[in-house]
N, C-alpha and C positions, 0 to 999 in steps of 0.2 A: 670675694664673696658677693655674690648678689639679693638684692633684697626686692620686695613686691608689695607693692600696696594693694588690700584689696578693698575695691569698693562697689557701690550700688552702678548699674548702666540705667543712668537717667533719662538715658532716649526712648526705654521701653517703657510703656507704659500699662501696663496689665498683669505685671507683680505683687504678688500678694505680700500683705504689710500685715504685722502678728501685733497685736495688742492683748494685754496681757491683763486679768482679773485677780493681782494678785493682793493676797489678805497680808503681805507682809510676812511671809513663813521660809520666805528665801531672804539672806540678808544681800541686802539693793546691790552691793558688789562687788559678788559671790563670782557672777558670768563675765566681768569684764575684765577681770585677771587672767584670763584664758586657760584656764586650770580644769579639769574633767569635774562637774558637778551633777553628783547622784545623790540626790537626796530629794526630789520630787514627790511633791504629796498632792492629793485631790482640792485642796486651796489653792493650787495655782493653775488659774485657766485660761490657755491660750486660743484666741479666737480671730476674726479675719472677718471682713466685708466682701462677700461677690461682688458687690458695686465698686470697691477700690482697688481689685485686683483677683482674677482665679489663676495665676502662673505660680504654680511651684519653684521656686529656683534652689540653687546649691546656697545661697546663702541670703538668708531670709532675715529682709531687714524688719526694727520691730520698734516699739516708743519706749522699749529699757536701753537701746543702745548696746545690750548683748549680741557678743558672738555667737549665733544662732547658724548651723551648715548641716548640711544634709549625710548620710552616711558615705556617701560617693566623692564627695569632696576630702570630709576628713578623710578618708585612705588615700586620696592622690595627696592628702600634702603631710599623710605621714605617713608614708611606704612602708 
């Protein structure tokens, strides 16, 4: 079996970093158990600096430390 670490490419520099507005209506970790979480409510606001980054990427690093991926990714890594 093989296994894959994934992480941020630190040589790029114009990724967007997601900070997060939230009122505490998600419990802190909820996203870090990598488990499917639909419970999204209008108290949680995820937002971004054009000054610190406008690249989308497949996996969007953030200051909760949540696994945050784009729809493209989650299907290649679960077929």
């Amino acid at each position: 079996m093989k296994y894959y670490k994934l992480s941020m490419d630190m040589n790029r520099g114009n990724d967007i970093i997601c900070h997060f507005d939230d009122k505490f209506t998600i419990p802190q970790n909820a996203l870090i158990m990598g488990k499917y979480f639909n419970q999204w409510d209008d108290k949680t606001v995820i937002r971004f600096s054009i000054e610190e980054g406008s690249v989308w990427t497949d996996y969007l690093a953030n200051d909760k430390g949540w696994f945050l991926v784009s729809e493209k990714l989650k299907k290649s890594l679960n077929p």
